[in-house]
C-alpha positions in Angstrom: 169.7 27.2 70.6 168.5 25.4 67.6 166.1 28.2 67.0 169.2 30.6 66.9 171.0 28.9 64.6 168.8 28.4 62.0 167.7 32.2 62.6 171.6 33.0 61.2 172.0 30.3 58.8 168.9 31.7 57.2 170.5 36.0 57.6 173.4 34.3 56.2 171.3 33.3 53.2 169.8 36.3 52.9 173.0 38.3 52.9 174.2 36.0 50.4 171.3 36.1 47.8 171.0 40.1 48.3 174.9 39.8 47.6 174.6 38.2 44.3 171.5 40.0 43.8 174.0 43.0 43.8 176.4 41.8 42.1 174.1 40.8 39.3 172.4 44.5 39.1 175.7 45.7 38.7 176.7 43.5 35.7 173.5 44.4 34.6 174.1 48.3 35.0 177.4 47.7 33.3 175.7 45.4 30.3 173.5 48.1 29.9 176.1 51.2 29.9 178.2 49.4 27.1 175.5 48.6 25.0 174.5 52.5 25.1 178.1 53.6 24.0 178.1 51.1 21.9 175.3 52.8 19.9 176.1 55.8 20.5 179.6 55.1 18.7 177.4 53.5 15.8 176.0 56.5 15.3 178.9 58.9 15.5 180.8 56.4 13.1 177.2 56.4 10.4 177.6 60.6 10.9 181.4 60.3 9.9 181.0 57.8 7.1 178.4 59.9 5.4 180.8 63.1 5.6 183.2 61.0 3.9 181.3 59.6 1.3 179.8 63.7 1.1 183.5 64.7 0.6 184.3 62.2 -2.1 181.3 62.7 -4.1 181.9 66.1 -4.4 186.0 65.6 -5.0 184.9 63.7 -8.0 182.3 65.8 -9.4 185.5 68.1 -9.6 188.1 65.9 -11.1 185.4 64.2 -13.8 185.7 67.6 -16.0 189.1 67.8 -15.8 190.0 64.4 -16.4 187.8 64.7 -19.1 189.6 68.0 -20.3 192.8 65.6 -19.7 191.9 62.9 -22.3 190.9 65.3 -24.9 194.0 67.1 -24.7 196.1 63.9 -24.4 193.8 62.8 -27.6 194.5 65.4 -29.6 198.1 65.2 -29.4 198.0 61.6 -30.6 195.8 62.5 -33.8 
């Protein structure tokens, strides 16, 4: 009888421990899955900031001659 009981007091442990060792490999698994989007939105969000800083460059490389063109004509009318 005592031999029994200890026998299921120690399945009971078992099925315990491999429960939180569940538990735990899923939080793990989980960890793990956030921490790869997580980079993977890094990355998209690096891609899109150098598209906008692309797109800005080249706006300004645009408007620099005709500010330029801008002042000189505001310039003259003031001389």
């Amino acid at each position: 009888m005592d031999a029994d009981k200890i026998m299921m007091k120690q399945v009971k442990n078992f099925i315990k421990l491999y429960s939180n060792r569940c538990q735990f490999e899923l939080q793990f698994s989980k960890v793990e899955e956030l921490e790869n989007e997580k980079r993977q939105l890094v990355a998209r969000l690096k891609s899109q900031e150098k598209r906008v800083d692309h797109l800005e460059r080249a706006k300004r490389k645009e408007e620099i001659p005709l500010l330029l063109e801008a002042i000189k004509q505001v310039s003259n009318k003031w001389i």
